[in-house]
C-alpha positions, 0 to 999 in steps of 0.5 A: 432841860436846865434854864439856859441864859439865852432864855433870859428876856430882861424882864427879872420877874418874868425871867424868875417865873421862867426859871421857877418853871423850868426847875419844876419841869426838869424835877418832874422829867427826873422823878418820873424817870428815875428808879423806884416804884410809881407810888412813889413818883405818883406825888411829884405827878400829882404835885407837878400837875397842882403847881402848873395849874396853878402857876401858869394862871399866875405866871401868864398874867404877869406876862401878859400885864408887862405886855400890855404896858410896853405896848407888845404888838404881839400882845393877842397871839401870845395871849391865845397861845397862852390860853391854848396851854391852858386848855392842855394842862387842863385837858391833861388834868382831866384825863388824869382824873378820868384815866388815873395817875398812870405812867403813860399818862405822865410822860404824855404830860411831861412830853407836853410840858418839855416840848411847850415851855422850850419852844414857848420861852426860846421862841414865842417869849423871846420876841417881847425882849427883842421889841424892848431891845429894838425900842420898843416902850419899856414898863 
């Protein structure tokens, strides 16, 4: 789950966020994948689940600040699909504190994050660098 180029979208601090993104979610898929006890991949569990409740906030606004100063015709769309992975990773903390920290629950998660930030940052995030590229207002 490695960032590829073709993810880029020309926007450095958006692509920076991306990349930041997909190292963290690759760290996690490999923790919790490989060899050891759960105790101890219990705290990339936890630390991942911190940094995407965290980071997400902060990563989506920016987004969506570039968005609304390039004049981004999709601006509402992205900003609901934004909200709706919100809602999962919160809904995802949630099960975690009511069912604890268990490995089914983290590769549920992990499922979630791969799946979601792949086609998210392939497909939904790619069409802002087209609207530039095909001259649209540039920030």
């Amino acid at each position: 789950m490695m960032w590829k180029e073709m993810y880029r979208i020309g926007v450095d601090k958006v692509d920076a966020q991306h990349q930041e993104l997909f190292q963290r979610v690759e760290d996690f898929l490999l923790a919790i994948k490989g060899a050891g006890p759960w105790e101890e991949k219990l705290v990339k569990v936890k630390d991942t689940m911190a940094f995407m409740q965290d980071y997400v906030v902060e990563h989506f606004r920016d987004e969506e600040e570039y968005q609304r100063a390039i004049g981004y015709p999709g601006y509402d769309r992205h900003c609901r699909t934004h909200e709706e992975f919100k809602a999962e990773v919160n809904k995802c903390a949630e099960k975690f504190a009511a069912n604890g920290y268990t490995e089914d629950l983290a590769q549920e998660f992990a499922g979630k994050l791969m799946t979601w930030l792949i086609y998210h940052v392939a497909m939904d995030d790619q069409k802002i660098g087209q609207y530039v590229r095909q001259g649209g207002q540039q920030a």
